[in-house]
N, C-alpha and C positions, 0 to 999 in steps of 0.2 A: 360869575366865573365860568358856569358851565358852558356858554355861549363861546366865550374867549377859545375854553378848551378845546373845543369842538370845530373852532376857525384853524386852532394849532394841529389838531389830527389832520388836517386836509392841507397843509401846511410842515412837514416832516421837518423840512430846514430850518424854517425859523423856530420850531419849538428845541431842534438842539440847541439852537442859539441862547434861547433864552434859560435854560436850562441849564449850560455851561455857565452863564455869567451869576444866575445867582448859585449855583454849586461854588463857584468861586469868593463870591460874597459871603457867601457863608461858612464856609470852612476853606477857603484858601485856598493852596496849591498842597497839602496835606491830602496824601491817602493813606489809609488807614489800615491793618490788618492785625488780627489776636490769634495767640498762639493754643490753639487747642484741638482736642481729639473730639472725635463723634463717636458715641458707643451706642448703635443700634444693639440694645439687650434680646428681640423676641423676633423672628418675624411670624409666627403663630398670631393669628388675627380673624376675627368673627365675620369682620366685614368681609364685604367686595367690592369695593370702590374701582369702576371701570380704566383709573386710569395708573393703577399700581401695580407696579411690576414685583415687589420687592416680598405680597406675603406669601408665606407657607413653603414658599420653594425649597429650604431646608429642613424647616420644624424644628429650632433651634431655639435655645431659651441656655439665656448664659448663665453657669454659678456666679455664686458673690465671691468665689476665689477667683473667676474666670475676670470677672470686673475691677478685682482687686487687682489684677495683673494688669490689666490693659491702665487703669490708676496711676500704678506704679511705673511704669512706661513711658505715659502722659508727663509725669511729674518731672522723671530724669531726662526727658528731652525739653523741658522748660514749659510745660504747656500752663497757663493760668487759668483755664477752664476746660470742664469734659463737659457737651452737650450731650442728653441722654435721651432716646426714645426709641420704642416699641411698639408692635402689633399689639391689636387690642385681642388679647390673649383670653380664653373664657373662663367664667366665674375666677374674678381677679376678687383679692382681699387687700384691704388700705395696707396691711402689712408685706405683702408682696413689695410694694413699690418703697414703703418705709426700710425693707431692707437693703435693696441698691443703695439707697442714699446712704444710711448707715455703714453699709460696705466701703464708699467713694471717702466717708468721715474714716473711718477706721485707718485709712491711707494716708489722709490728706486732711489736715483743719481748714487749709488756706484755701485751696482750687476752689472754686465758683464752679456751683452746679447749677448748670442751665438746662433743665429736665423739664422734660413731660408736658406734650401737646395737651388742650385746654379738652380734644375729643379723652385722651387718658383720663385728664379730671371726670370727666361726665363716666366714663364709662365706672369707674370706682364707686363713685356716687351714686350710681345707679345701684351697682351691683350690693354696695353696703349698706342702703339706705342710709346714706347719709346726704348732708348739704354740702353745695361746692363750698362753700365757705369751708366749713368744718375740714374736711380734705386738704382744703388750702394752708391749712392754718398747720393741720399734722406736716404735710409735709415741709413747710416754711420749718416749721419746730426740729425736725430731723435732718436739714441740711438745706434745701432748697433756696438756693441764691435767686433765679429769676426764669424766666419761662418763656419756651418757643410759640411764640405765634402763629402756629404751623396748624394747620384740618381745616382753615379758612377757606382754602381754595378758589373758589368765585362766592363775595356773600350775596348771592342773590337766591333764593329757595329753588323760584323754574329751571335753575342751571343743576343744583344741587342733587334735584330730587332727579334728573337725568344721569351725573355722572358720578354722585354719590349718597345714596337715597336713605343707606344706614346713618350716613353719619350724622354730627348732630347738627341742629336748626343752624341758619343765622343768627336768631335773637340768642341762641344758647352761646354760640360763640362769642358772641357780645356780652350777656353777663356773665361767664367764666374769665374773660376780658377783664372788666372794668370790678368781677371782684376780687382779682390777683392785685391790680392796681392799688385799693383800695385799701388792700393786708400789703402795701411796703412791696410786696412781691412784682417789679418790673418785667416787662415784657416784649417780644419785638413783632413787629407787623408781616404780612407776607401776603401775597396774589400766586396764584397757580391760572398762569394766562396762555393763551394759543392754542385752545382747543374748540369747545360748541360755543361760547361765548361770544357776546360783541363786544364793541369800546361802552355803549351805553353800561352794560353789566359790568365793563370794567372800573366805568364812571361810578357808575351807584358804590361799589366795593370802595375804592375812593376814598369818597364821601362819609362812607361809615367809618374809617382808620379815621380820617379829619378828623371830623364828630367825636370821637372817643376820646382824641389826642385834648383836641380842645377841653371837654371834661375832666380830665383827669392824669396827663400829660406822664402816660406812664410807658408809653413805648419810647424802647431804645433807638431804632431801625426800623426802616423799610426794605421789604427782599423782594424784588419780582421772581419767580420761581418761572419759566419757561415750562410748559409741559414738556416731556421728553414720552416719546412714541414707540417705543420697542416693548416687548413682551407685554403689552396691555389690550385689552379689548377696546380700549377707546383710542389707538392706535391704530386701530382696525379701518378705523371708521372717519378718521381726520389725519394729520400729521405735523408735527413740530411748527410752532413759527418758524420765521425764518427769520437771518441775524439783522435787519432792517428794522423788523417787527419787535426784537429785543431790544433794540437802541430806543426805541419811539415809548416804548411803554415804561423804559426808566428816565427818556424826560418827561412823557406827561407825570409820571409819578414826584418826581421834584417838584416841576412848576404845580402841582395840586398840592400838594402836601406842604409848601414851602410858607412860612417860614416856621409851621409848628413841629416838622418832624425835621431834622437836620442832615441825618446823615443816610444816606440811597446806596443797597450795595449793590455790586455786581457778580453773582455768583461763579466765579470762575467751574466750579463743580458742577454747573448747569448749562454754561453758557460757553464756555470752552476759555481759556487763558486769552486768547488773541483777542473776544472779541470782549470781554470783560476788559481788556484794557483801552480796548477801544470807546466804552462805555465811560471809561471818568473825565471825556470829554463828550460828554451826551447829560450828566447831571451826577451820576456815581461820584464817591467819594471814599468807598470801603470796597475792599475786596472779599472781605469775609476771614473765612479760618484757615489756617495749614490742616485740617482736620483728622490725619494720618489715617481717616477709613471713614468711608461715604457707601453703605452699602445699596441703599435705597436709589439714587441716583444712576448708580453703576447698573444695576439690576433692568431700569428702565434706556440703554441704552450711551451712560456718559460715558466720555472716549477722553477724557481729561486727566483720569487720574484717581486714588483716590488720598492723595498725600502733595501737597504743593510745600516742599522743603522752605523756610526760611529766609536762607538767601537769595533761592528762585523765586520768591514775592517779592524782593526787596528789587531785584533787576528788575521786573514787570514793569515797578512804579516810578525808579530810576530811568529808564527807558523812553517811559512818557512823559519822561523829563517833570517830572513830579518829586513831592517828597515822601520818603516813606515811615511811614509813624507805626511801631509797635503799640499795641494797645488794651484795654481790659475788655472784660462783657460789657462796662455800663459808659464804654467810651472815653477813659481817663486816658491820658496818653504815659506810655510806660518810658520809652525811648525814642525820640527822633533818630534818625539811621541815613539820612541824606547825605 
């Protein structure tokens, strides 16, 4: 496979091609999108990861009234899910994060909480002595429906240890991974691409979601994450892919991943609405969230937005002469809308 892959990188057209057709094979003429909120809680955070715009710039740390409102918000505008994360905030207690969730229940039985990067797990862990497991299991116990697969960024360590040297290992990324999978706790995949990086390092990253997927077949989604180059030091020093570079790395991402992982989003939050919809004929098949607040992204320079209303996705997918499927976290479809 990797030989093929590597004819396809030098080859842009034909890997849309083949990229479109099995996107189509596999999930049709269906796009996909879920209605829910992003509640970044902190951005108070220990690290300095070169390529985040998003910490300390306020020093804010929300109440559990503050979250209960934005909850409450989420619920009345129909959202089925609030994705939750934060800066890694210091000397954190497993009871901190046990109270958000308790906070989002207090609200809401139903909403699906899809909280807390797998770097949150470690850092708790760390700080509690406790085992990821053990963490895993409290927070599953106190609400936690399934979890972002987001502090991956490139898993390759030489990249790592340049653009983000706190954060945690690749192997630790892996088993926080595969042992959320293991406790029922599903998850979704993601790359943070176009920055020091090659396609080989993009390969290798790849190859580890495969790997895992085969294992234990517990991610939702794959997100390619675009870096975004404002207010960061590694911004300094490189600059954004470009929308070509976007397109090519959610077909290699299909055609590798195909046929264990299904559905390829295209972050309109990242990638700008136009060309995310340009993407679900390059291998995409989801759009992602209405999110009504994307602080992180915005911080680093997005110029999209941080609310994509409803029926503004539904034209998006209508548009591309597509259909447009409302949907849950773990991909059930809620309503067709075509």
């Amino acid at each position: 496979m990797l030989d093929a892959v590597k004819d396809l990188i030098k080859n842009p057209y034909r890997a849309f091609e083949l990229a479109n057709k099995l996107r189509e094979e596999t999930k049709g003429d269906v796009v996909t999108y879920v209605v829910n909120r992003n509640i970044n809680f902190t951005d108070i955070c220990v690290n300095s990861c070169l390529f985040c715009s998003f910490s300390n710039r306020r020093r804010y740390f929300l109440s559990e009234e503050q979250i209960k409102q934005k909850v409450r918000e989420a619920v009345n505008y129909g959202c089925t899910e609030v994705t939750i994360q934060g800066g890694l905030f210091p000397n954190p207690s497993i009871e901190d994060y046990l109270r958000i969730l308790r906070a989002v229940r207090e609200v809401s039985s139903d909403i699906h909480i899809h909280a807390f990067s797998p770097m949150e797990v470690l850092h708790v862990a760390r700080n509690e002595g406790m085992s990821v497991e053990d963490v895993l299991i409290e927070f599953k116990r106190n609400g936690l429906n399934s979890m972002p697969g987001t502090a991956a960024e490139i898993l390759v360590d030489d990249v790592r240890k340049k653009i983000c040297p706190q954060k945690l290992k690749t192997e630790e990324w892996i088993e926080i991974i595969k042992t959320a999978h293991d406790l029922g706790i599903p998850t979704t995949a993601t790359i943070m691409y176009g920055h020091i990086e090659t396609w080989e390092d993009r390969i290798k990253h790849l190859e580890i979601i495969r790997s895992i997927q085969e294992e234990t077949g517990g991610f939702t989604e794959f997100i390619p994450l675009p870096f975004m180059d404002k207010n960061n030091k590694l911004g300094e020093i490189t600059s954004s892919p470009n929308g070509f570079e976007d397109l090519l790395v959610i077909a290699i991402s299909r055609i590798y991943l195909h046929p264990l992982i299904e559905n390829i989003q295209a972050s309109w939050v990242k990638m700008g609405k136009k060309l995310a919809q340009a993407a679900l004929f390059m291998g995409a098949n989801d759009l992602g969230g209405t999110l009504m607040e994307e602080n992180i992204s915005k911080a680093a320079g997005a110029t999209s937005g941080e609310f994509l209303p409803v029926e503004e996705m539904r034209q998006l997918i209508i548009a591309a002469n597509r259909i447009p499927a409302q949907r849950d976290t773990l991909y059930n479809i809620i309503r067709y809308e075509g």
